[in-house]
RODO-2510 file (C-alpha; in nm, 4 decimals, decimal comma):
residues 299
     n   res          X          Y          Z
     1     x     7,8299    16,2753     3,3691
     2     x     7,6092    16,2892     3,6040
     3     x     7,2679    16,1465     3,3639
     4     x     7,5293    15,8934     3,3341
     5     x     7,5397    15,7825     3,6836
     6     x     7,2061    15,8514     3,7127
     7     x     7,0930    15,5280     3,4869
     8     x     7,3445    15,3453     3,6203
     9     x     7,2189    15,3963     3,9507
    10     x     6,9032    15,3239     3,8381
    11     x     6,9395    15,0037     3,6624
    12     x     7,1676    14,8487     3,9979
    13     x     6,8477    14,8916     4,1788
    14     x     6,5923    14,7357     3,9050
    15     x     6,8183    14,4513     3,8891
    16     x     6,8341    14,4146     4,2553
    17     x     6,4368    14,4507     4,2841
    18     x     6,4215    14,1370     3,9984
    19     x     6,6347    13,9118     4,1937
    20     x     6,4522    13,9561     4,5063
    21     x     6,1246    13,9228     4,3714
    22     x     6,2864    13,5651     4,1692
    23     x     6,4073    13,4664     4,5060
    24     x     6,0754    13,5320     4,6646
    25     x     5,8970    13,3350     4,3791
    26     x     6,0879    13,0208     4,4073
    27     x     6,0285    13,0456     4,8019
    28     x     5,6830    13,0392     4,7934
    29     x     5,6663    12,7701     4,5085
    30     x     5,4211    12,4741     4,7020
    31     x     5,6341    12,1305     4,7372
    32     x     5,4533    11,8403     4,6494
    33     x     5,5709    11,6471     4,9368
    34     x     5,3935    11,3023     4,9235
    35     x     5,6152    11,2906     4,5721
    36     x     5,9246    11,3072     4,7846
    37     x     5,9089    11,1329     5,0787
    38     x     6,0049    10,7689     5,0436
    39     x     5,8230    10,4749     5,1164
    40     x     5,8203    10,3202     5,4775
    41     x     5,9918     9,9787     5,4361
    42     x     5,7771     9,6927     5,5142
    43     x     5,8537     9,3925     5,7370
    44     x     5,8195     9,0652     5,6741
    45     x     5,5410     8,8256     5,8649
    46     x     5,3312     9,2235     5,9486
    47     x     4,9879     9,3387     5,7226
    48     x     4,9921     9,6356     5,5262
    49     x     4,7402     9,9033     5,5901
    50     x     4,6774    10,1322     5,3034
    51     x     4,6162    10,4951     5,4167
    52     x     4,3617    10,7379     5,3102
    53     x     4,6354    10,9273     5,1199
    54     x     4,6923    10,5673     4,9316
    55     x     5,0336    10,4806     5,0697
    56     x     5,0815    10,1687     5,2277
    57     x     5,2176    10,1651     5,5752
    58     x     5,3138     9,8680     5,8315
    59     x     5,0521     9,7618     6,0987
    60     x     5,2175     9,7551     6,4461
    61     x     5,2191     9,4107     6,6259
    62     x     4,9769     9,3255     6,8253
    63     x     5,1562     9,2872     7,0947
    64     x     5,1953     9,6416     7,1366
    65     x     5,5291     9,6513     7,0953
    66     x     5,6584     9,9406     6,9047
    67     x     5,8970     9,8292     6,5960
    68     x     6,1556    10,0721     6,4598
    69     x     6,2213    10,1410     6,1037
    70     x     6,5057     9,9499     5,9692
    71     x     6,4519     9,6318     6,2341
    72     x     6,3364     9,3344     6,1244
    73     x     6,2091     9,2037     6,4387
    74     x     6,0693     9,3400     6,7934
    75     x     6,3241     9,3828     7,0529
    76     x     6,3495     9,4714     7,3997
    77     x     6,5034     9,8318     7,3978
    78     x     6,8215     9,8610     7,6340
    79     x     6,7400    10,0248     7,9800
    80     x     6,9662    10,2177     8,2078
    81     x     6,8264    10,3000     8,5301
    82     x     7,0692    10,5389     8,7549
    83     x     6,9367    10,6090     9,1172
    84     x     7,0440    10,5832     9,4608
    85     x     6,8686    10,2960     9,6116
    86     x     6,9352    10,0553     9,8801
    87     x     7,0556     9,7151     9,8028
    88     x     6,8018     9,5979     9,9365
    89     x     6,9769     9,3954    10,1919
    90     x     6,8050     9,4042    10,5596
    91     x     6,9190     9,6357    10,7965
    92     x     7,1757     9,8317    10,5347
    93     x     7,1609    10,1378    10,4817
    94     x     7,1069    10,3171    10,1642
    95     x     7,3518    10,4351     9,8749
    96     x     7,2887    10,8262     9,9470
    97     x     7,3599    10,7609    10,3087
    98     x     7,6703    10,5463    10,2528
    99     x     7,8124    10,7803    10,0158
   100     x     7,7654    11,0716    10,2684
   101     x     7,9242    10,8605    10,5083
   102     x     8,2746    10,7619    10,2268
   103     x     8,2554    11,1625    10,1791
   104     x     8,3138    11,2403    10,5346
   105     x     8,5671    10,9668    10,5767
   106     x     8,7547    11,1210    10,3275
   107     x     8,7595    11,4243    10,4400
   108     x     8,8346    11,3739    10,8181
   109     x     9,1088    11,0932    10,6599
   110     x     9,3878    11,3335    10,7342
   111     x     9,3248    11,3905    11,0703
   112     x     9,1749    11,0168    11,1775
   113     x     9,5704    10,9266    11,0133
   114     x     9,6963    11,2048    11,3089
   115     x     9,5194    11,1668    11,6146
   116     x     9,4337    10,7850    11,6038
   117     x     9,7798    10,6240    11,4935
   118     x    10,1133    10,6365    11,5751
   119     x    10,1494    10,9602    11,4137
   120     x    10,1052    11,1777    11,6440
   121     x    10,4030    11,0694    11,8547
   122     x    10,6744    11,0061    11,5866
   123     x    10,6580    11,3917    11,4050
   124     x    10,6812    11,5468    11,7483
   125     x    10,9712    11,3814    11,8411
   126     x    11,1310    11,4400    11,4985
   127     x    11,0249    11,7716    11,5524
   128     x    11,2299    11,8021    11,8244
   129     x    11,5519    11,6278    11,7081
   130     x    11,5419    11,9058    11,4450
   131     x    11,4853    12,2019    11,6923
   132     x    11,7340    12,0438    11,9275
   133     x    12,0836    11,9822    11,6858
   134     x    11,9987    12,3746    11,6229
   135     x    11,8742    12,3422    11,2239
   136     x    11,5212    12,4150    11,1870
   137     x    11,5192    12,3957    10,8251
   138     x    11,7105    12,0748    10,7874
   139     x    11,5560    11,7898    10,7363
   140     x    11,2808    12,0139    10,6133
   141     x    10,9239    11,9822    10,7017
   142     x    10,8297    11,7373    10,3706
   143     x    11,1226    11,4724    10,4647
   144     x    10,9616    11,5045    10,8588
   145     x    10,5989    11,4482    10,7706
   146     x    10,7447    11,1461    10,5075
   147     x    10,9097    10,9872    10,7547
   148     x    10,6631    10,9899    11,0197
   149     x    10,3820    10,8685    10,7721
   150     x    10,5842    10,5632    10,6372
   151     x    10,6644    10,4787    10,9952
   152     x    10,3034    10,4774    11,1446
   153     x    10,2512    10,2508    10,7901
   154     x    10,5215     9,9885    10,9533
   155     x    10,3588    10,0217    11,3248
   156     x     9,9672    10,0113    11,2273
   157     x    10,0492     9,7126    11,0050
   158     x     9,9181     9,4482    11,2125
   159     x     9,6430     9,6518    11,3063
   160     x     9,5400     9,7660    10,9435
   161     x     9,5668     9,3983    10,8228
   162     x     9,3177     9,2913    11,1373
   163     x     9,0715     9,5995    10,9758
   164     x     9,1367     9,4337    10,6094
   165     x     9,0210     9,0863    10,7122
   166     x     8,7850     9,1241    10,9726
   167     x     8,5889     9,4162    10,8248
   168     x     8,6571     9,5576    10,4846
   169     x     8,6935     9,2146    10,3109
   170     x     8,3399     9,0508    10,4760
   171     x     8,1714     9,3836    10,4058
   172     x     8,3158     9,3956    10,0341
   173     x     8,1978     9,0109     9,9516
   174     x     7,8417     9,0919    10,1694
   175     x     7,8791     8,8771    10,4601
   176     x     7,7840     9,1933    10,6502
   177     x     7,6524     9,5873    10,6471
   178     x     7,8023     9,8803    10,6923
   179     x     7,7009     9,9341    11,0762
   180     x     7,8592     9,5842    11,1714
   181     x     8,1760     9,6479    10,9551
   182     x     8,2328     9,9740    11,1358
   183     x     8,2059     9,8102    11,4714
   184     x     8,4289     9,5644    11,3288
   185     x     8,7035     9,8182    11,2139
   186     x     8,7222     9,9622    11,5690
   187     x     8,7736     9,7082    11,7852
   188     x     9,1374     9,6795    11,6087
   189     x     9,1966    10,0816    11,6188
   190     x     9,0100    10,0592    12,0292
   191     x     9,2952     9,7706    12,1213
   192     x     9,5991     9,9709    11,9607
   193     x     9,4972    10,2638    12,1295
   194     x     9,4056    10,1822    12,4286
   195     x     9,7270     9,9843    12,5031
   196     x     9,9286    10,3439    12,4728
   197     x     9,6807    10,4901    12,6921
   198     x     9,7670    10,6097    13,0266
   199     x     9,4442    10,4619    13,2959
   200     x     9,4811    10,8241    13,4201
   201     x     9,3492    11,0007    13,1266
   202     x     9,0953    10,7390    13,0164
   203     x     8,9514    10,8112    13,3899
   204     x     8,9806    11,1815    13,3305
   205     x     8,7789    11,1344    13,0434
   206     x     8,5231    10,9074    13,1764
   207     x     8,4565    11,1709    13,4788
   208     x     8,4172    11,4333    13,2670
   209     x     8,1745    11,2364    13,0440
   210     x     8,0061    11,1169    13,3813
   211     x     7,9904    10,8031    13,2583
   212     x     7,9026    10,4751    13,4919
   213     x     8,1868    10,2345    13,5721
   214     x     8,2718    10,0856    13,2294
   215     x     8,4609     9,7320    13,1494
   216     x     8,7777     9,8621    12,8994
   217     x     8,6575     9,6727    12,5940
   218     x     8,2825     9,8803    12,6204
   219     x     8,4606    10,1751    12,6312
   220     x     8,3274    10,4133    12,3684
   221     x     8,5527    10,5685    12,0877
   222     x     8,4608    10,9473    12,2267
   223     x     8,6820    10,8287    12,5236
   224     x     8,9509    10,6806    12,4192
   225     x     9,0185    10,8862    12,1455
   226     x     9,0950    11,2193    12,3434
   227     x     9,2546    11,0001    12,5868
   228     x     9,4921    10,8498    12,3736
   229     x     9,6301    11,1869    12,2140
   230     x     9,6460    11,3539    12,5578
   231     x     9,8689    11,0439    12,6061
   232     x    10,0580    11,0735    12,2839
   233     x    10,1049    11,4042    12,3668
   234     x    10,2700    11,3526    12,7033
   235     x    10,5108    11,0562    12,5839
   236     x    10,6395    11,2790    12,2814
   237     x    10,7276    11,5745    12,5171
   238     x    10,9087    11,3195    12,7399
   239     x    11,1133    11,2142    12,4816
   240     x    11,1918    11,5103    12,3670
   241     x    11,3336    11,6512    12,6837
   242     x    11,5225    11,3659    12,6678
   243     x    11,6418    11,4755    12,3682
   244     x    11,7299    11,7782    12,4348
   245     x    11,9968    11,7194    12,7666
   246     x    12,2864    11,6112    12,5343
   247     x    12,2689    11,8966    12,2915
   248     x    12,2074    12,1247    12,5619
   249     x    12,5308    12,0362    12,7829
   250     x    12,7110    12,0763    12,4182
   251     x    12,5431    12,4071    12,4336
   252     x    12,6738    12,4784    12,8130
   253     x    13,0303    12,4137    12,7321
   254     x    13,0792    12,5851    12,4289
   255     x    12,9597    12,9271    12,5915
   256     x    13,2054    12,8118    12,8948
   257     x    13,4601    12,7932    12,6840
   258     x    13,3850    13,1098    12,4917
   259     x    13,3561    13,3644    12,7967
   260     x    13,7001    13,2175    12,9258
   261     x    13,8324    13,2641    12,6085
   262     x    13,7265    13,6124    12,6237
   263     x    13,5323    13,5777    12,3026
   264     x    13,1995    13,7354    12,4378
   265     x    13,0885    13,8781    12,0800
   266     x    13,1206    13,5257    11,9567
   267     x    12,7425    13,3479    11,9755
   268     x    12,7983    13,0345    12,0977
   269     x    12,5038    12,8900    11,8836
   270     x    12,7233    12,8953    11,5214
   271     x    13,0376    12,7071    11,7169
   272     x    12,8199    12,4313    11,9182
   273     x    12,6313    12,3452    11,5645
   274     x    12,9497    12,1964    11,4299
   275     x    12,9841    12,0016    11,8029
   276     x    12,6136    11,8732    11,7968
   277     x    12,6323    11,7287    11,4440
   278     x    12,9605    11,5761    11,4651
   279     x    12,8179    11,4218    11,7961
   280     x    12,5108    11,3307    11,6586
   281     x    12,6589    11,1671    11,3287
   282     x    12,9388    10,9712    11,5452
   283     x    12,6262    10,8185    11,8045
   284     x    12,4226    10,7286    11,4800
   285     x    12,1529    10,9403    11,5846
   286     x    11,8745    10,8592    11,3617
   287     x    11,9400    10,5065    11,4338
   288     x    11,8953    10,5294    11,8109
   289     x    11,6046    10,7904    11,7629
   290     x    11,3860    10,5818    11,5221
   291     x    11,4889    10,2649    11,7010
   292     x    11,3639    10,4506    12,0627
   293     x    11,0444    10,5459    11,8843
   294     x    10,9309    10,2121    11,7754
   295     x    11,0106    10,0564    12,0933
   296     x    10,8004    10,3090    12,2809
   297     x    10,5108    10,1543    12,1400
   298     x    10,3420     9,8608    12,2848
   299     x    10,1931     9,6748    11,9530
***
């Protein structure tokens, strides 16, 4: 048995050692490769040149141009140049630069929306309906932000369809660069905001800035800007004091009526909520409240 698997053994391995010394044969075999490689196809109207090896190839044109296999006549190849420069308009500036500057815009979009519309104003003051009825949860913060974005849509109108045609449209069809639509853009924004703008803060703002006596339309944005929210800021709070008196005598008499009643362990928050709604609802309180808000501003 085992001189039987012995020369079995032994013939496995003389048949492997054939086959890899076949395969290494027909490896090595030289290709005659001049046999196999097809002929270059000619084209019409250009002399042959016959090559040392005997085959005949195409001459190039002599106008240098190189022709591809396959074509049957020299074209132009296609071209496509990507880079970033200028228009070469005078005085613009260049793509990289403009494309820094439509970066940054984006990103400071959010709070150029906040602090240099309408805004600012309308969510406090919803804000404080909220707090004041005694539900800080209802309408929730989404619906508030909503609401105050759709309304500073409705007020800035005007002002966003003076930016559309006296800036963004001339600077879209080239009538002018980037620098003069800018200035463009904020005389618009500099008009809106300076007409909710107490003369108080913009001279705050100017002494701290030590500026020189300035006319109001040369006033620069770094002014009025800060001035403006400080503004916004003060008119909001107003309102929402005003606000609050109603819901606060509601407040007052439902805790009178509670300690006479001798129901001291009762908070008088849970039974006035019922009173402030129902007197809210009946005065058509978002009504007066939105209607208040869009009077306040002078468009």
């Amino acid at each position: 048995m085992k001189a039987l698997a012995f020369n079995s053994t032994r013939q496995g391995l003389r048949r492997v050692c054939l086959l890899f010394l076949c395969s290494l044969g027909w490896l090595l075999t030289p290709v005659d490769i001049g046999a196999q490689t097809p002929a270059e196809p000619s084209v019409p109207g250009l002399p042959a040149v016959v090559t040392p090896e005997g085959s005949a190839t195409t001459a190039p044109p002599a106008s240098g141009v190189a022709v591809a296999p396959g074509s049957t006549s020299p074209s132009n190849p296609l071209r496509l140049n990507i880079g970033l420069e200028g228009s070469g308009k005078p005085g613009d500036v260049s793509v990289a630069i403009q494309l820094v500057v439509v970066m940054t815009l984006l990103t400071l979009a959010p709070s150029m929306v906040i602090l240099m519309t309408s805004f600012t104003r309308i969510v406090i003051v919803l804000g404080f309906v909220r707090t004041a009825i005694g539900v800080p949860s209802a309408p929730s913060n989404q619906i508030i932000v909503g609401l105050s974005l759709f309304l500073t849509f409705f007020l800035m109108g005007p002002v966003f369809d003076r930016i559309n045609g006296e800036a963004l449209q001339p600077y879209l069809s080239g009538q002018v660069n980037s620098s003069q639509a800018f200035e463009k853009a904020a005389v618009p924004l500099r008009e809106f905001m300076l007409k909710q703008t107490r003369t108080r803060d913009l001279e705050f703002f100017l002494q701290l800035g030590r500026f020189p006596p300035t006319r109001v339309e040369e006033l620069p944005m770094r002014v009025v800007i800060p001035a403006f929210v400080i503004s916004e800021l003060q008119t909001a709070f107003q309102m929402g004091f005003m606000l609050f008196l109603p819901f606060l005598v509601v407040d007052f008499l439902v805790g009178t009526v509670l300690m006479a009643l001798g129901m001291m362990m009762m908070p008088p928050a849970i039974v006035s909520l019922p009173f402030k709604l129902l007197l809210f609802v009946l005065v058509d309180g978002w009504h007066l409240v939105v209607k208040s808000l869009i009077e306040s501003f002078r468009v």
